[in-house]
N, C-alpha and C positions, 0 to 999 in steps of 0.2 A: 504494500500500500504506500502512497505517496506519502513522504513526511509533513506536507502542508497540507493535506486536506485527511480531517478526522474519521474516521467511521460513520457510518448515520445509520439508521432503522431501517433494516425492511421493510416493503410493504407487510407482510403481518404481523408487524413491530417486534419483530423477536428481535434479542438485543443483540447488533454486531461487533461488539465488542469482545466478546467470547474466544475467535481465532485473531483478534487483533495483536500485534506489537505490542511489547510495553508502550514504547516511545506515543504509540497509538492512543492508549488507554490511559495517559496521564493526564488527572486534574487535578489543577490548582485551587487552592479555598483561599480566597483571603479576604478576613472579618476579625476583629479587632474583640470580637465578644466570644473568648474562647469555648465556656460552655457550648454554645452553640454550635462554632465552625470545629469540634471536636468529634458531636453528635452525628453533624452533615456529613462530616471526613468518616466516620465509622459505615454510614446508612448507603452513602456510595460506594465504600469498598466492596460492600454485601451486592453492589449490584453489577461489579466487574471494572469498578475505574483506579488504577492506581494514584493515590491522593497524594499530596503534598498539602503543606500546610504554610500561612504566613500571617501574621497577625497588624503587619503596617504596610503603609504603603512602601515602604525602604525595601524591608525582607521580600515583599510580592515582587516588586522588581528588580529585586536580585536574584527572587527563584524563577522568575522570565528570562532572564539573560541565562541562567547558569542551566536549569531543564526546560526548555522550550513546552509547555505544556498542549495539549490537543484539545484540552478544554479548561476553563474557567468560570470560578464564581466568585464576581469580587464584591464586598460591599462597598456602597457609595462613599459613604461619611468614617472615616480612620483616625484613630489618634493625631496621626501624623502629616494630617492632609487626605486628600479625595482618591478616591479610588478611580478618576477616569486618568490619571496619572498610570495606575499601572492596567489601564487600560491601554493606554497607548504603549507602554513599553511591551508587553504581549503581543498586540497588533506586527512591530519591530520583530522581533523574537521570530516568531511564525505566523506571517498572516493569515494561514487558514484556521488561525484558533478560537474556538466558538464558548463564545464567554455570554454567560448572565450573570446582569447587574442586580443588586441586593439593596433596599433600603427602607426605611423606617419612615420616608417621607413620600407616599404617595401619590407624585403630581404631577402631569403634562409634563410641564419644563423637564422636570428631570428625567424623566423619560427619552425624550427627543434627544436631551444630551447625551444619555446612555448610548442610546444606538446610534447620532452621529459618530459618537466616537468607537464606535465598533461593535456593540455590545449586540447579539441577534435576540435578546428578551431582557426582560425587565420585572423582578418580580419584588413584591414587596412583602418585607420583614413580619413575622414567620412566613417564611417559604418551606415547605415542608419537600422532603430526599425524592417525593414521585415526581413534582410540580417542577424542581430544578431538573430530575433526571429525562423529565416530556423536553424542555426547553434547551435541552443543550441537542438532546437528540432527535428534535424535530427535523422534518424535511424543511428545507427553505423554500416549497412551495405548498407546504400546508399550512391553512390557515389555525393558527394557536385557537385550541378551545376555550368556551366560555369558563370562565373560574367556576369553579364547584361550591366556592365558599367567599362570595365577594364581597367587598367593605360596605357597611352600610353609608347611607348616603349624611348621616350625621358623623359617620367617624371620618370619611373624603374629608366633611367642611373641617372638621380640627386637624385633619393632617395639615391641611392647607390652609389653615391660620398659623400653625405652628411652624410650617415652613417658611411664611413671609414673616412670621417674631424672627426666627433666626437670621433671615437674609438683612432683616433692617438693625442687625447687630442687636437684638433684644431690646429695644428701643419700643416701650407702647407708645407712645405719641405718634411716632414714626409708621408705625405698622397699623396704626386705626387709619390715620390718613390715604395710606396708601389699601386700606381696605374698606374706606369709605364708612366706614361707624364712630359711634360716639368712644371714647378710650374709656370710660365706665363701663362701656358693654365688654368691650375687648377685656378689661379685665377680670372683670368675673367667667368670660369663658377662660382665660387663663389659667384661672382658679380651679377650674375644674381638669377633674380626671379623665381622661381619651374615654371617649364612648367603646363600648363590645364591638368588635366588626359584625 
């Protein structure tokens, strides 16, 4: 098999990984919330991908450069900086490598960034080992299914208050205005705890 281009599914989705290369079957985790990318790193092994692990954006592109991975999962937001950082170094590395993007803030923009900068899905924090392992080995002309378990439409609007708090540097004044409400409202939705998805 060619070193730039990954394995993908069969049409009756049986997994082609099985007779692949290592070189083939290597994915990258990198999320900064170890319990979690420990769990992921396990749930994938079980399902045929040899994991590597990195928990900043530094160590993620230093494990790009040093084992080219054939797939990737990186979270958006890192200690150390963003993860379309080692999205790009990936890209570098081996451009056929099929990464989804990981995040706790579910919104348009970030999205659009993910995949400009390479990324073939986009899934938001919990993403569970089936939902990552559909999206990296989807075809790239089938259309991704509907989520099985989608956000409700009041946990969207707090994702998306919470992500314009962040981007106006946590600034309420700032972040009512550019949301158009009174900073009294805004604060008491602040005050509160993210709705159930």
């Amino acid at each position: 098999m060619n070193d730039q281009t990954p394995p993908r599914r069969d049409d009756e989705g049986a997994l082609a990984l099985r007779g692949a290369a290592e070189a083939d079957r290597r994915l990258l985790i990198v999320d900064d919330d170890a319990p979690l990318c420990q769990r992921l790193a396990r749930a994938m092994e079980r399902r045929g991908f040899v994991v590597d692990t990195a928990e900043s954006v530094a160590a993620g592109v230093a494990a790009a450069h040093n084992r080219p991975p054939a797939y990737a999962v990186v979270d958006l937001r890192l200690g150390d900086g963003n993860g379309l950082d080692v999205v790009a170094a990936l890209r570098q590395s081996r451009p056929g490598v099929r990464i989804v993007m990981l995040t706790g803030y579910g919104n348009i923009a970030t999205a659009v960034a993910a995949v400009k900068a390479g990324a073939v899905d986009y899934l938001p924090k919990p993403a569970d080992a089936d939902a990552v392992e559909h999206a990296l080995l989807a075809r790239d002309d089938a259309p991704p299914p509907p989520p099985a378990d989608p956000m409700s439409a009041d946990r969207v609007r707090w994702e998306h208050i919470q992500r314009v708090f962040e981007q106006c540097e946590r600034n309420v004044s700032e972040t009512a205005r550019r949301l158009k409400m009174h900073r009294r409202t805004l604060q008491r939705m602040l005050g509160k705890h993210a709705p159930r998805s």
